[in-house]
N, C-alpha and C positions, 0 to 999 in steps of 0.2 A: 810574410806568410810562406809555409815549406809549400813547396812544389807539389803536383798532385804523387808524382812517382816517390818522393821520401814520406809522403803521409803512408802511401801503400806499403813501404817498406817496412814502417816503423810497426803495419799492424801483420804485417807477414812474421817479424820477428816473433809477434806475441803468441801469434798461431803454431808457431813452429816449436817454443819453448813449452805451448800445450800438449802438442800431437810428442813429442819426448818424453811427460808424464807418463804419458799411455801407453805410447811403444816408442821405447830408448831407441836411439840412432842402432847401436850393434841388432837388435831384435830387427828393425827394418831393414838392414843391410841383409843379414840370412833369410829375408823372406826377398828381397830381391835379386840375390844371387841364384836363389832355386827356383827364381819364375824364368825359367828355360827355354818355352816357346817363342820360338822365333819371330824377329822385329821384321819388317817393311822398310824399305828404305823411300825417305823422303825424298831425295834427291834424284832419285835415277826415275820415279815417277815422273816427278819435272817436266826431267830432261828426256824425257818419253813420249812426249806429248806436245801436241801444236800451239797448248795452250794451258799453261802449268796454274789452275787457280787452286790455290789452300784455301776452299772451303769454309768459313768459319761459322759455330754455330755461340751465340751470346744474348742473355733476355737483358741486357742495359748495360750502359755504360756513362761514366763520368759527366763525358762532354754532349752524349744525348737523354742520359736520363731511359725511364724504358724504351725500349725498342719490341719486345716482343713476351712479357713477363710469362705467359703462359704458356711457353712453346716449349714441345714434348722434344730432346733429343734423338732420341729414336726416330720417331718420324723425320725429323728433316735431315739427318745425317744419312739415312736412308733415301730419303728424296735427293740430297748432294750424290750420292754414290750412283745413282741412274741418270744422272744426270750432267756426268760428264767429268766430278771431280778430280782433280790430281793424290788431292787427300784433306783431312777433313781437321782443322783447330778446334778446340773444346777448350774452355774461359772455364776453369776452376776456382778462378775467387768469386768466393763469397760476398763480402761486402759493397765490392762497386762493382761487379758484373754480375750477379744471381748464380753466379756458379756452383758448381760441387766439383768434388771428385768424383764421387757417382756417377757421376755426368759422363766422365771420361770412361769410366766400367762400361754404363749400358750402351755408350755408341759401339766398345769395341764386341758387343754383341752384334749390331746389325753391320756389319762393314769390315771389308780385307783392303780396304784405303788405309794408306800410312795417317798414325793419329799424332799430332802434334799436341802435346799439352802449354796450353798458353796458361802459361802463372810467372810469377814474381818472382821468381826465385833468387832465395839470399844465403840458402846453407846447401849443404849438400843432402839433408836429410830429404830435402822437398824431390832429390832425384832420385833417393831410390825408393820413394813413394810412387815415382812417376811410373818404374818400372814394373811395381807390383800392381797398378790398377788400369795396366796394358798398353801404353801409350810405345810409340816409334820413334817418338822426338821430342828434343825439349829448346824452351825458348831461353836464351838466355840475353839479357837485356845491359848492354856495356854501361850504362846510366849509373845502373844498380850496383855494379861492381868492379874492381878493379882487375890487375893484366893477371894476376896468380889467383882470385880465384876464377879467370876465366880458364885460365889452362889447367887448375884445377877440378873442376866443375864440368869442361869436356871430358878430362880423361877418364873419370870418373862413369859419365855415361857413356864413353865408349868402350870401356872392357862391360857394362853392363848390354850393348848390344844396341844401343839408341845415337842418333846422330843427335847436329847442334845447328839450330837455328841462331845465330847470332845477330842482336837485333843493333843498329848504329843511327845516332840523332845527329850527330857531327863529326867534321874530318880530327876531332882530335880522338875520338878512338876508333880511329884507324889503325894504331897500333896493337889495338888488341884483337886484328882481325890474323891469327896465327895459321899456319897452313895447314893444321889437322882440322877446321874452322869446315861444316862440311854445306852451310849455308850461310849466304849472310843479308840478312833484311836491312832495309833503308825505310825508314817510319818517317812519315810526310807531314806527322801533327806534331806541333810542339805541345808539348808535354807541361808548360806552364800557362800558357793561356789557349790548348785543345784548337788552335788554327791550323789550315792546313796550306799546306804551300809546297808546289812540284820543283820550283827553282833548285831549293837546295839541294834535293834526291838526285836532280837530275848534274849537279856538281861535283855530288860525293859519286856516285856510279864510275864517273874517269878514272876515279884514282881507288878505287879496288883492285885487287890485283888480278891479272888476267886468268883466265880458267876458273874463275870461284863463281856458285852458281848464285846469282841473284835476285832477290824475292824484293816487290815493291810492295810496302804497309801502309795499311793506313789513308783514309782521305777518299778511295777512287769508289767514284761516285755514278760511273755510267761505264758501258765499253768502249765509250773515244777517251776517256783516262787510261783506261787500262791499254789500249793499242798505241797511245800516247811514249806511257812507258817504256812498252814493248819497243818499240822504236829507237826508243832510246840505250837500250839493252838491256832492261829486264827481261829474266828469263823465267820468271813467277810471280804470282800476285796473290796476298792475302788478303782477303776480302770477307769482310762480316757484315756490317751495318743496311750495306746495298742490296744485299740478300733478304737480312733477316727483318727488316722493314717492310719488306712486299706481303702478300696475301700470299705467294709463292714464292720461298725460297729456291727452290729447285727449279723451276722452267725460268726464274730471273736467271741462275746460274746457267742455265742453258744457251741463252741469247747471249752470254759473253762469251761460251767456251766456241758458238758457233759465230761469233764478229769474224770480220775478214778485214784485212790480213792481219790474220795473229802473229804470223812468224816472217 
């Protein structure tokens, strides 16, 4: 049986050879080249702050199934942003998260937080979609791809004005952690049987290269994971499920951004 990340792949593909019906690669590239206003940076929020969490807003996923089906983005990326955020992730797919793009439009209505768009991305079209529907950053998942289109794929969004989340499941794409690389996540769940396990994060963190800012994914479940992490030298945490599971996304985000010692 394919992995959950190549079933996702294979339907990103199909999504992506639709949205080119409609509006061809060149027609999105001119509409992302002329979306002008200025990006956020991801990173230097971070690294700004006592306690760097990426926010994330998602109504289900794979390994829990709903978590929150009917929760308005607006409102709670709004409630992240009073509440202490670094900056705020928005789940664009469709299929196994309830996402949209949309989704990523109306949060950049409520919020001056850097917007990370978490999707799948497998061509370059999906990035300059990202720029046109406001986002600051994008995810890019080494699973999914290999070392040229990662330095493809950066350079790409970085003459468009967007940094790179670069996301790593093990030491062998290490290699594709290149120095214009301007974050790099360590994802805690395996991706074929959705376990979570701190061991390996905490193995692969040594051997990133020194100065690259580091974001921990995935799995953290309370604020003694995340101070856990921190400890270990994370120096940001993406967090969804622990949030968006409560009655309160926002005042749960609050009690981790205010744990001690965060730094």
């Amino acid at each position: 049986m394919k992995d959950i990340l190549q079933r996702i792949a294979a339907t990103k593909r199909t999504e992506v050879e639709a949205a080119r019906l409609c509006t061809p690669l060149e027609m999105m590239r001119e509409s992302a080249l002329r979306h002008t206003s200025p990006t956020r940076s991801l990173r230097r929020s971070i690294q700004s702050r006592d306690c760097g969490i990426i926010a994330e807003f998602k109504r289900r996923s794979p390994s829990r199934g709903e978590i929150s089906p009917m929760a308005q983005v607006a409102d709670i990326v709004a409630d992240y942003t009073r509440n202490g955020a670094a900056g705020c992730s928005i789940l664009t797919d469709t299929p196994y998260f309830g996402g949209a793009v949309s989704d990523l439009q109306v949060a950049r209505t409520v919020t001056d937080l850097p917007l990370l768009r978490k999707e799948f991305i497998i061509d370059e079209y999906q990035i300059y979609q990202t720029r046109t529907s406001g986002a600051d950053a994008i995810l890019l998942i080494a699973s999914l791809l290999d070392a040229t289109r990662v330095r493809r794929f950066t350079s790409v969004a970085h003459q468009l004005g967007m940094e790179v989340l670069l996301e790593l499941h093990g030491e062998e794409e290490l290699p594709m952690v290149f120095s214009d690389i301007d974050l790099v996540g360590v994802n805690n769940r395996n991706l074929r049987d959705f376990s979570v396990e701190f061991a390996p994060s905490l193995t692969l963190i040594e051997k990133l290269p020194a100065g690259c800012v580091k974001i921990a994914e995935s799995g953290i479940r309370n604020s003694e994971d995340m101070l856990r992490l921190r400890e270990a030298g994370f120096d940001g945490f993406l967090i969804g499920e622990a949030f968006m599971g409560t009655a309160s996304p926002g005042s749960t985000l609050a009690s981790y951004v205010n744990a001690r010692p965060c730094r």
